[in-house]
N, C-alpha and C positions, 0 to 999 in steps of 0.2 A: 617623667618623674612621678614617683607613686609613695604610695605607705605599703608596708608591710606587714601581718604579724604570723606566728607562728605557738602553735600550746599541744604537748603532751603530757596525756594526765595517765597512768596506769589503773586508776581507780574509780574515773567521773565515766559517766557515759557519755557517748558521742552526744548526745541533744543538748546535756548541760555547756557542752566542749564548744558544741556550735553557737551557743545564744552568748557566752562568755565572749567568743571572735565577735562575734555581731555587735557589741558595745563598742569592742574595741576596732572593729572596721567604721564606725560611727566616727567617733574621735577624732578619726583618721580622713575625713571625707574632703578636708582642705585642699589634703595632699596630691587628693586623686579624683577630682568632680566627675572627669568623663565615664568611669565604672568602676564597680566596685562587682567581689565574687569571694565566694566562701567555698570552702572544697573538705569535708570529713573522709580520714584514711584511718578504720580502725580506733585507733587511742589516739591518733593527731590530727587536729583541724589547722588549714592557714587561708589566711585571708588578707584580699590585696585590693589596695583601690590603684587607680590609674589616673596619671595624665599624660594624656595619649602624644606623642612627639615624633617616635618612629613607627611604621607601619602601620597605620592608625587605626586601620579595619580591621587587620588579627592580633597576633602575639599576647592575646588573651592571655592573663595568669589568674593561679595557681597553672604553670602548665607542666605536662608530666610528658615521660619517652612513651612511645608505640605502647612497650608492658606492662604501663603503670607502676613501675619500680622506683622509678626517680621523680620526683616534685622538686618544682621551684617558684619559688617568690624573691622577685626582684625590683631594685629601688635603684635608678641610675642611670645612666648612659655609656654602653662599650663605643668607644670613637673608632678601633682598628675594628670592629666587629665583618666588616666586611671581608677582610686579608684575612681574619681567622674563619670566617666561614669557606673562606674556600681553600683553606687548608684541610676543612673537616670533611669536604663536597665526595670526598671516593668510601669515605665511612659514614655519611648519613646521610638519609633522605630527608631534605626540610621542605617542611609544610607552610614559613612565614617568613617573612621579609625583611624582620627584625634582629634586634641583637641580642633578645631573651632568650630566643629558640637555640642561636651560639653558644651561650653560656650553659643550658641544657643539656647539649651535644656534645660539649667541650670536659665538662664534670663527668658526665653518663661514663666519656669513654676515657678519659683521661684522671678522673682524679682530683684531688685538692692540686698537684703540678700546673693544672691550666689557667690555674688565678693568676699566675706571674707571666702569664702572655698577653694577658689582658692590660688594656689600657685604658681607663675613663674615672670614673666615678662609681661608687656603688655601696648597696648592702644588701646580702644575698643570705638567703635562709633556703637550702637545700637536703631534702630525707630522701632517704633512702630506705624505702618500706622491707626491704630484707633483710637486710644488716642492721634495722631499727637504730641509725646511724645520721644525726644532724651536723650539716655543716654550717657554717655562717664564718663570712666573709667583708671583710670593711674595706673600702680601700686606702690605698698609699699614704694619704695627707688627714683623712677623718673628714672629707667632703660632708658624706651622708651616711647619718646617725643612726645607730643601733644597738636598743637595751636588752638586757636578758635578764631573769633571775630562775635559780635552780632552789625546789622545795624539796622536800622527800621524795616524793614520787610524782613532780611535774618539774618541768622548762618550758619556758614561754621567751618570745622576746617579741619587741616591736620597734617600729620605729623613732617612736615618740612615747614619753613618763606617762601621757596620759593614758593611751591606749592601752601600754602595759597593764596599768594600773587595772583598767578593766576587765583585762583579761584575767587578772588575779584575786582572789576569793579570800587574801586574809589583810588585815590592817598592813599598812606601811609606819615606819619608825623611823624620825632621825638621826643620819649618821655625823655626830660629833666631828669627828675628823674634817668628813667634808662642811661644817661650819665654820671651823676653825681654817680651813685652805680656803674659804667662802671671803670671808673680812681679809683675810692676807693678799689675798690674788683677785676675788670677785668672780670668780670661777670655781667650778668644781677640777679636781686634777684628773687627768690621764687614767680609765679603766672606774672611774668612782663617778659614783652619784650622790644625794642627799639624803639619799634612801639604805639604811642596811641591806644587805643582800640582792641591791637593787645594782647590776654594772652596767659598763657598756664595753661591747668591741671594742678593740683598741687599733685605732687605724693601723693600715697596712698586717695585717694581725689575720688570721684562720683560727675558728674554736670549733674543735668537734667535740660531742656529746652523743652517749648512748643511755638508754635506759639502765636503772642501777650504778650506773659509773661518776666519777664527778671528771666536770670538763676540760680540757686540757688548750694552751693558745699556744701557737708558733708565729715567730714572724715570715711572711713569704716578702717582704722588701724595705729595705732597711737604706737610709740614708748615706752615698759615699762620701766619703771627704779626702780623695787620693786628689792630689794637686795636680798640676798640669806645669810641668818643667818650664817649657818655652812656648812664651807669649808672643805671638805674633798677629799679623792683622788675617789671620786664617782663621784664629780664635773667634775673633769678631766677628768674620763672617758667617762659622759656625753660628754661634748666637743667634744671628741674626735669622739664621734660616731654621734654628731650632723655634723662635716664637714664632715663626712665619707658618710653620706647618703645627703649631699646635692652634692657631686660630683655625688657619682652618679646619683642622677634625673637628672644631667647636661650631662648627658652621654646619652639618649634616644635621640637616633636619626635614620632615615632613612639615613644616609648618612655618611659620617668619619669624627671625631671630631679630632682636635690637641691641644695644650697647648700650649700659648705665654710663653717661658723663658728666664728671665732676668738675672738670676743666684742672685736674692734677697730670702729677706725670702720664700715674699709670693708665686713667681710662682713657686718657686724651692718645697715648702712645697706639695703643689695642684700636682705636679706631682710626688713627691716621696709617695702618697698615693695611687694614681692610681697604680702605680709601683708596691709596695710593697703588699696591698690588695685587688687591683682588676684587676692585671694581662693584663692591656692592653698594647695593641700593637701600644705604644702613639708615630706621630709625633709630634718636639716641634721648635719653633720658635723663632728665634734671628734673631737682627740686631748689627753689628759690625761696629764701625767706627775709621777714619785714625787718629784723634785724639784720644790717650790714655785716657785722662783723662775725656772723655763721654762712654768709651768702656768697656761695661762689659758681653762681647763675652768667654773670659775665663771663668769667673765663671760660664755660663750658659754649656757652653761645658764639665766643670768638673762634672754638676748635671748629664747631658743628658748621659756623660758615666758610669758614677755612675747607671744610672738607669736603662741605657739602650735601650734609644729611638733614634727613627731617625731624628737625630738632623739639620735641616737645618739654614745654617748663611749664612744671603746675607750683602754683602758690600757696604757701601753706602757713596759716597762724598757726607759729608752735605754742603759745599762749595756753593749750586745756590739749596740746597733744599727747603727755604725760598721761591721762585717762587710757591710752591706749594699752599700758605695758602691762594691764592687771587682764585681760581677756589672753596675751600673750603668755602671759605666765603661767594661766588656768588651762589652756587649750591647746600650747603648742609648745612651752617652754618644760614644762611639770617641777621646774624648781627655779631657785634662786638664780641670777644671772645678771651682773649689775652695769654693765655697759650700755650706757643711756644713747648710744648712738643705734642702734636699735630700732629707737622709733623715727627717727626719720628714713632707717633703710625700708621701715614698713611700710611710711608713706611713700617714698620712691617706688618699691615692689605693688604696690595698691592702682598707683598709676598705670606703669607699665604694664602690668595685666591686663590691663584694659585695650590693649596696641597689640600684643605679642605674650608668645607662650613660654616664648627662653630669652635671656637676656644676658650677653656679655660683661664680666665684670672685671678691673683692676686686681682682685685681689689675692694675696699673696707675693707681690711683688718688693713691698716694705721685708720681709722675712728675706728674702732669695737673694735681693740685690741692697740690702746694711740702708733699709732707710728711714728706722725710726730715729729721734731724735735721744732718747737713751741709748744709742750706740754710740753717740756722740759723748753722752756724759761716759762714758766705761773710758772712751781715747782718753777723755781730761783727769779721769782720776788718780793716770800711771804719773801727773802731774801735781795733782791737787795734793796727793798722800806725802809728796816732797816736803811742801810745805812746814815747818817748824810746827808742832802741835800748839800752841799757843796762838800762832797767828791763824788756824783755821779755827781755833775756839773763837776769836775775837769775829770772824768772820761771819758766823754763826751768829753770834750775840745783836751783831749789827744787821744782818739780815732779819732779827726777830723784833727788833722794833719797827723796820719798817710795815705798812698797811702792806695787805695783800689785795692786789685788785680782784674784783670778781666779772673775770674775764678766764675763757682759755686760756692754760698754758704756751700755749704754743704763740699767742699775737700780746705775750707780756716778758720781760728778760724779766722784771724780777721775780715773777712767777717761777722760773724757767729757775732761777739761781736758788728759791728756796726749795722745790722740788731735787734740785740734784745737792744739796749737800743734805738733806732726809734721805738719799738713796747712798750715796757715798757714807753714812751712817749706817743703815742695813748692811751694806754691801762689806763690809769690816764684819760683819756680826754671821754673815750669810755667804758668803761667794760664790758658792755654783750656784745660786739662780737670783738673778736680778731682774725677778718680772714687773711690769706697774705694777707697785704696791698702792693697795683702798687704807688698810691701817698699816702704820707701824707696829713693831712687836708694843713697845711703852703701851700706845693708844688702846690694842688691842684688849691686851690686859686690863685695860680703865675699865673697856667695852661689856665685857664678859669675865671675869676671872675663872669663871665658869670654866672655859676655854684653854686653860694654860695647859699643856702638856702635851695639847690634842692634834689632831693634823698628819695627814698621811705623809710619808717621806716620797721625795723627789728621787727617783732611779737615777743615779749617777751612768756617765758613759764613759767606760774605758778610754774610746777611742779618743778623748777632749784633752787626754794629756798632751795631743799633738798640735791641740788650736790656741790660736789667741785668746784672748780676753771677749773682743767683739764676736768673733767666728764662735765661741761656747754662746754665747746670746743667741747668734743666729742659728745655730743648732737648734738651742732648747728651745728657742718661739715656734720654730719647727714643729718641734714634738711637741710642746704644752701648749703655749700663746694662743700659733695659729687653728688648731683644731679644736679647743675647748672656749676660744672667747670668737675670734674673728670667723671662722667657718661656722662656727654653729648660731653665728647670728642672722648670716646669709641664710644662713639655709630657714632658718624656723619662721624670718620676715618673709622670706620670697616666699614659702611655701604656704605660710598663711591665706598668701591670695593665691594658689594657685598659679606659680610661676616656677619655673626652671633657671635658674643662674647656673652659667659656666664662667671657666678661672682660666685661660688661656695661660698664666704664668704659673698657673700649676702645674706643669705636665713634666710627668718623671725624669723623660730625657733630661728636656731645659733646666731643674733645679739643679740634679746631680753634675750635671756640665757646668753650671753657674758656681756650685760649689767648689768646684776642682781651680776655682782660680785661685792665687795668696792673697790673703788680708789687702794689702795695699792697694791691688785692684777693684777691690769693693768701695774703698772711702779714702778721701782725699784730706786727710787734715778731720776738719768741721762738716764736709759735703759728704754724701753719700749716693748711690747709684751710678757708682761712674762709671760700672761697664756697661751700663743703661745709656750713658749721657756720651761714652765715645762710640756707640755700637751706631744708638741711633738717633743724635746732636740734628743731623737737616733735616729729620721727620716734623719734627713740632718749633715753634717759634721759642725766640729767647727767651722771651720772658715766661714759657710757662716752664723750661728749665730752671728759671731761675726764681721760681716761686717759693716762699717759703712753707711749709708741710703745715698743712691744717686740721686734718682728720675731718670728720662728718659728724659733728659736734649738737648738742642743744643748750639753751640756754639755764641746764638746771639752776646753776646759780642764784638765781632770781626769781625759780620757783618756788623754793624754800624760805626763798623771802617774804610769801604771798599764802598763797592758795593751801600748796604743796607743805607750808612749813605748818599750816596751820591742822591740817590732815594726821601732819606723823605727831605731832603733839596730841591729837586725840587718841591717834593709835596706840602711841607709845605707853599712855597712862591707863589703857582699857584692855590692852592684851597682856596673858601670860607670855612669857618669853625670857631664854638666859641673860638677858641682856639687862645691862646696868641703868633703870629710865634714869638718875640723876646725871649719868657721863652722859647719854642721848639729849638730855635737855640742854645739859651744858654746851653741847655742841653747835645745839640751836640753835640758841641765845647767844653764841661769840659768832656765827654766822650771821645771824638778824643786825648784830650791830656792828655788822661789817669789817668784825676786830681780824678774823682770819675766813679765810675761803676752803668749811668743809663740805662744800656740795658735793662731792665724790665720796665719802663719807655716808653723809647724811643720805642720799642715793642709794647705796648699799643698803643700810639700815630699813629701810623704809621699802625696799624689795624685799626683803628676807620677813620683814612684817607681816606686809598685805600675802607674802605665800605660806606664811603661818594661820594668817586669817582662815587662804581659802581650803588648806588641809585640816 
């Protein structure tokens, strides 16, 4: 796993071109400790740090073909890389062992065509010194990140806001829109940053770029959702042996791989198949904390003996862990991002690093197989909307007197009931996209007025006339959710310390086949994963099927009660910023006295601050 960057300038000299890479190969140093290398062609410089996983002695990058015509920098792991090199073996001679020199060989002789042969993870920035012709490459799901921005007479891109940043020579400016999809979502959306003129690749997507032209994106793989007629226990076994052989391509490495364990379905599933059919000698990873009710240290400890691995659990006072996410934001994040689960993937990935260089993980399994708990609210509200309108008013009214505990949603029902009729409200106002909402539109408005009008549009898909209610959710978490909240959080924690996560539930095949089943295969009523729960029911024990869904939580709640609350009240009243400090205070202040639960709220807030602070 590496960093990347990539800058042609038609006007700078190569010296200025190279010390510009060199800040931003700095930057970058997280990403890739074991080497780093700089390489000037004319008017383009790229530069790549390393962390070395396959062929650990060569596949040196920037690497170029025999004539020097083609360069490449690469950020990724090809898992078929092997089947495609010796497809390439009567057309080229290779010099390395790796799956860089494939991708080289593969491009050199084939073109933008051989991205859709490939299988893994990636972002790839490849010239072509005669054609003065860049490609860049993301792949399928938006694994692993990559920015770009176009001036007059330069393009740059890199892996990471900060490095960007360095490599470019004029102020960066607020993009409104993405502040406004900021507080709605807590994300930035699909191809946008916070930055004007600041994008990203857009998974699964190809951008080529020439000098004087502006850039142009195709998609090379696009999500199916053709059904699958007749179900049968063929199906199942399909499945079964489509995640079977995607764990293992996630297993080819030069170095020792471990498993993150949660003791949930999904890591606990990923490791009792290594266990059981492919006999490794797996370590697995936990984090345990002093509050109970974020600790799910037992249940991972009950798998790891169940299976037999060596299980490491480090303990962690999340009490002053929140210090963490402002070095994240500055160094690894370069904007706003308000998913507070974050920091205990850091502490997790901090650990790990310390054991192993890659690390298996769960995710993407919630998206593929219907198993968040608002898929659940979307089933209740072909219900709920029955209802006589007066009787769901009155419902509302009674749900607003009662106290809101300040606990997760997930281990409170009345939690759980005023969060779904605030969404069953949006969701009237909104209907193609039902993502977690941080504010409501009302709140928003309180928030910023600033704000109103603003906000990039959400690309509608043709093809969704054909789905459900829950199957368009599970679509768009696809396309939006998973790549701009849950994969880019993996990736900027685990990378921070120099770690490699792979997603075993991510692999092309397995989604697109997962996809191809009908709605009622996905969820059962109230339950969810049940081609998960009838595929593979004797792998893992009852009760961790029968768990209730917790996420990887922290106790903001109770930080804002404290420390943290006392922090965004200084911030709030000392910094410029569009934001309303008397709706910020107000929010506080019914937070502090426990009237309602806005620590997701106040969360957001207080990221978008401190990264105002540090720009």
């Amino acid at each position: 796993m590496c960093g990347i960057t990539f800058i042609y300038s038609k006007n700078n000299d190569s010296y200025s071109l190279f010390k510009r890479t060199q800040l931003a190969v700095n930057r970058l140093y997280h990403r890739g400790p074991d080497q780093q290398n700089i390489i000037s062609i004319e008017n383009a410089v790229l530069g790549h740090t390393r962390l070395s996983i396959i062929d650990i002695s060569s596949s040196m990058q920037p690497m170029h073909t025999p004539d020097k015509r083609y360069w490449l920098v690469f950020n990724g792991e090809i898992y078929n890389y092997k089947e495609l090199k010796s497809s390439l073996a009567d057309k080229w001679f290779f010099n390395s062992a790796g799956d860089t020199e494939v991708i080289l060989a593969g491009l050199a002789l084939y073109g933008d065509s051989f991205i859709k042969l490939m299988e893994g993870m990636w972002a790839i920035a490849f010239w072509d010194t005669k054609e003065k012709k860049l490609t860049l490459s993301r792949d399928p799901f938006g694994k692993k990140p990559l920015y770009f921005k176009m001036a007059k007479e330069e393009f740059m891109c890199s892996s990471e806001l900060p490095a960007l940043k360095a490599l470019d020579q004029t102020p960066w400016s607020e993009d409104l829109n993405s502040t406004s999809d900021y507080f709605s979502y807590g994300i930035c959306l699909p191809g946008h940053t916070f930055y004007k003129d600041v994008k990203e690749v857009l998974p699964g997507h190809n951008l080529t770029w020439s000098p004087g032209n502006t850039y142009s994106t195709e998609p090379y793989w696009q999500l199916e959702t053709k059904r699958i007629q007749d179900i049968n226990n063929h199906s199942y076994e399909k499945l079964e042996d489509l995640l079977l052989k995607s764990i293992k391509k996630r297993l080819v490495a030069d170095v020792e791989i471990g498993a993150f364990l949660s003791g949930g379905i999904d890591s606990s599933l990923i490791v009792s198949l290594i266990s059981n059919k492919i006999k490794n000698n797996l370590k697995t990873f936990t984090v345990s904390f002093c509050n109970k009710s974020y600790d799910e240290s037992k249940f991972a400890k009950e798998i790891s003996k169940k299976f037999n691995t060596q299980h490491i659990i480090s303990n962690f006072d999340l009490s002053s862990s929140h210090k963490t996410i402002i070095p994240l934001i500055t160094n690894s994040i370069g904007q706003p991002f308000s998913d507070a689960s974050i920091l205990p993937t850091y502490l997790l990935s901090k650990v790990t690093s310390s054991y192993v260089k890659v690390a298996l993980s769960g995710d993407g399994a919630d998206e593929v197989f219907s198993g968040y708990q608002r898929y659940q609210a979307r089933v209740l509200y072909n219900w709920f909307f029955r209802l006589p309108k007066t009787l769901r008013k009155n419902i509302k009214i009674i749900l607003d007197y009662i106290p809101e505990p300040m606990v997760h949603h997930s281990a409170s029902l009345i939690k759980k009931a005023k969060l779904f009729i605030e969404l069953a409200e949006e969701y009237q106002k909104e209907p193609n996209y039902t993502a977690p909402l941080v504010f409501n539109s009302s709140l928003q408005k309180r928030l910023c007025p600033e704000l109103t009008g603003y906000g990039h549009i959400i690309n509608t898909l043709p093809e969704e006339t054909e789905l459900d209610g829950v199957e368009q959710m599970m679509r768009r978490d696809m396309l939006i959710y998973l790549p701009q909240d849950i994969l880019l959080k993996i990736d900027r924690a685990s990378m921070a310390n120099s770690l490699e996560v792979r997603s075993p539930f991510l692999d092309t095949q397995l989604v697109n086949f997962a996809f191809t089943f009908p709605p009622n295969y996905h969820r059962s009523w109230l339950q969810g994963k049940k081609i998960l729960r009838k595929t593979f029911q004797p792998s893992l024990p009852k009760k961790i099927w029968r768990r209730r869904k917790q996420g990887f939580s922290v106790p903001i709640q109770k930080w804002f009660q404290n420390e943290l609350g006392r922090n965004l009240r200084e911030i709030i009243l000392e910094t410029n910023s569009p934001l309303c400090k008397n709706t910020v205070l107000a929010l506080l202040d019914e937070h502090c006295k426990l009237h309602k639960d806005y620590s997701i709220q106040l969360w957001a807030i207080y990221i978008y601050l401190i990264w105002r602070e540090a720009n």
